[in-house]
Backbone as numpy.savetxt, mean C-alpha at the origin, in Angstrom:
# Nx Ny Nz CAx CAy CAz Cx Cy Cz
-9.67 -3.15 6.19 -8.58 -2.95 5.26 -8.16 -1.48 5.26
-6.62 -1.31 4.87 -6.29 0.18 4.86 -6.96 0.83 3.49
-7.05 0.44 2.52 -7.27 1.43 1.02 -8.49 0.44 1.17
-9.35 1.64 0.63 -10.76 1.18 0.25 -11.02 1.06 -1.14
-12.21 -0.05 -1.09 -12.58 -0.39 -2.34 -12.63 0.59 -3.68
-13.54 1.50 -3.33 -13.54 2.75 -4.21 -12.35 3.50 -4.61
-11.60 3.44 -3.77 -10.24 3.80 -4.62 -9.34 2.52 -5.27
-9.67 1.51 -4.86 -9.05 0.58 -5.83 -9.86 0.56 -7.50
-10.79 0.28 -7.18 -11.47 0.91 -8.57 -11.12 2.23 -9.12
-10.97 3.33 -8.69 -10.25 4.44 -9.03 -8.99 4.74 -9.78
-8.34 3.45 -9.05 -6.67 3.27 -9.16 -6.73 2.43 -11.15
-7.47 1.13 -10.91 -7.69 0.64 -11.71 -8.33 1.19 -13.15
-9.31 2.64 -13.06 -9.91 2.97 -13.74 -8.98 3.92 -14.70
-8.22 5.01 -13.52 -7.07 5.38 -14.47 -5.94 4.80 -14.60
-5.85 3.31 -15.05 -4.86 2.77 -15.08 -4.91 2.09 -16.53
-6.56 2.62 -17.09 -7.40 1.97 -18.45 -8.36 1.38 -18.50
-8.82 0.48 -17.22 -9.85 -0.56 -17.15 -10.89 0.65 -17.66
-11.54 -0.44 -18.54 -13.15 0.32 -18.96 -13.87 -0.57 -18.36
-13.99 -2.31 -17.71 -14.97 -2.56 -17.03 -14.26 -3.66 -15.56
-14.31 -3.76 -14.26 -13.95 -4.44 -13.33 -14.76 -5.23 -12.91
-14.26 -6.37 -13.00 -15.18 -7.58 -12.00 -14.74 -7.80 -10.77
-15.79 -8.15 -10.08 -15.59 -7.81 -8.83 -14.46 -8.99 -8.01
-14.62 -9.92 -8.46 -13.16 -10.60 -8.36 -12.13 -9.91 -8.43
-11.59 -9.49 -9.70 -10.31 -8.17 -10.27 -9.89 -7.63 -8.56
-10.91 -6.58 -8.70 -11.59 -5.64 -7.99 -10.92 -6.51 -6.17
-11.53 -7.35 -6.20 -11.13 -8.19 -4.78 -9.54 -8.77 -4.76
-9.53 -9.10 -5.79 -7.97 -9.63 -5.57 -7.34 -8.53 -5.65
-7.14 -7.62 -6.65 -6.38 -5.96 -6.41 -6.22 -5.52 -5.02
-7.45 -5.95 -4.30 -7.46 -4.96 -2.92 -6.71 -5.52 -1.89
-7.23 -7.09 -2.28 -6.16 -7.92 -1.32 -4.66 -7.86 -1.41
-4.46 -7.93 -2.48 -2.44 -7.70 -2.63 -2.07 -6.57 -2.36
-3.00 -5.44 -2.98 -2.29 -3.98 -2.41 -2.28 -3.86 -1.00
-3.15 -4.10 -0.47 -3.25 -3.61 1.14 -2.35 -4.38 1.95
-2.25 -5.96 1.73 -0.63 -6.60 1.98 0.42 -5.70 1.81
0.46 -5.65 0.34 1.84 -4.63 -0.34 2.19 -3.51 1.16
0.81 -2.52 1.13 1.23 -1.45 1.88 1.63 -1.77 3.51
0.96 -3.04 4.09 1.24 -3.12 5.29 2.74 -3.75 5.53
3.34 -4.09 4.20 4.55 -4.30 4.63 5.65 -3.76 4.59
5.28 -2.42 3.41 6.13 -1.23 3.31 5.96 -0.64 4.68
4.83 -0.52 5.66 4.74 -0.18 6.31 5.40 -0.42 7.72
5.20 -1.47 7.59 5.93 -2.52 8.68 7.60 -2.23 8.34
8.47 -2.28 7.13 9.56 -2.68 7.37 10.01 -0.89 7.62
9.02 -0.30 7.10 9.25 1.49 7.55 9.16 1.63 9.29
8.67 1.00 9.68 8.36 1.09 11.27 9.94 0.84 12.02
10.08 -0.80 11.14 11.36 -1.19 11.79 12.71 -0.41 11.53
12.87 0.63 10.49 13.86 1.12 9.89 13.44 2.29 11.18
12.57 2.67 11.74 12.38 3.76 12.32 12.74 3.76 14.17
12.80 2.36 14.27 12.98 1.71 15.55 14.51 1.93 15.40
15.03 0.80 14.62 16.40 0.52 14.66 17.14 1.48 14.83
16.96 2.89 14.05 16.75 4.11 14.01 17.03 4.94 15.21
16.57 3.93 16.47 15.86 4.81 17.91 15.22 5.76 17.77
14.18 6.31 16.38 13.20 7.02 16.87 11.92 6.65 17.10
10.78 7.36 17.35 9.33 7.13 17.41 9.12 7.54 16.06
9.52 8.66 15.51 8.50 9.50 14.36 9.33 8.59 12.65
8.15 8.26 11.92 8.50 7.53 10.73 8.87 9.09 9.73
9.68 8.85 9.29 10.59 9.89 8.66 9.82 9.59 6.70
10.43 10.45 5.96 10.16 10.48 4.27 11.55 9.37 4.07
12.23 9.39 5.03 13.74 8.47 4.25 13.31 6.84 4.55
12.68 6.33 6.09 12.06 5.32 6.26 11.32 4.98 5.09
10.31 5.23 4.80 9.34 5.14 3.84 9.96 5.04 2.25
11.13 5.59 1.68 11.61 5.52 1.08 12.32 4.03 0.46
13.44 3.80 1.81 14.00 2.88 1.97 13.43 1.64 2.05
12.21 1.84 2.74 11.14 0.43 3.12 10.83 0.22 1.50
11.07 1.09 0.68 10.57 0.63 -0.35 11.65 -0.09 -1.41
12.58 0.25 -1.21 13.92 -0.56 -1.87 14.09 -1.89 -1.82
């Protein structure tokens, strides 16, 4: 997986949680790391279409719209 466990707990901890089960904890990690591989992915394709190689701050931006 891209984001590790320990920072999903991290994420979660300053987010309020005072206690995580490890379920929580597992499903959190699973949707985020989806989430990011597809911001990622549609940032790739914005960067192709693009004709460049290098993923730009505006790709990443946009992938997120």
């Amino acid at each position: 997986m891209y984001i590790s466990e320990s920072s999903i707990k991290k994420i979660l901890k300053d987010a309020g949680a005072v206690r995580i089960s490890k379920e929580a904890s597992s499903a959190f990690h699973e949707q985020l790391n989806r989430f990011a591989f597809e911001v990622a992915s549609k940032a790739v394709k914005l960067t192709k279409h693009a004709k460049r190689k290098t993923v730009a701050e505006s790709d990443i931006k946009l992938a997120f719209q």
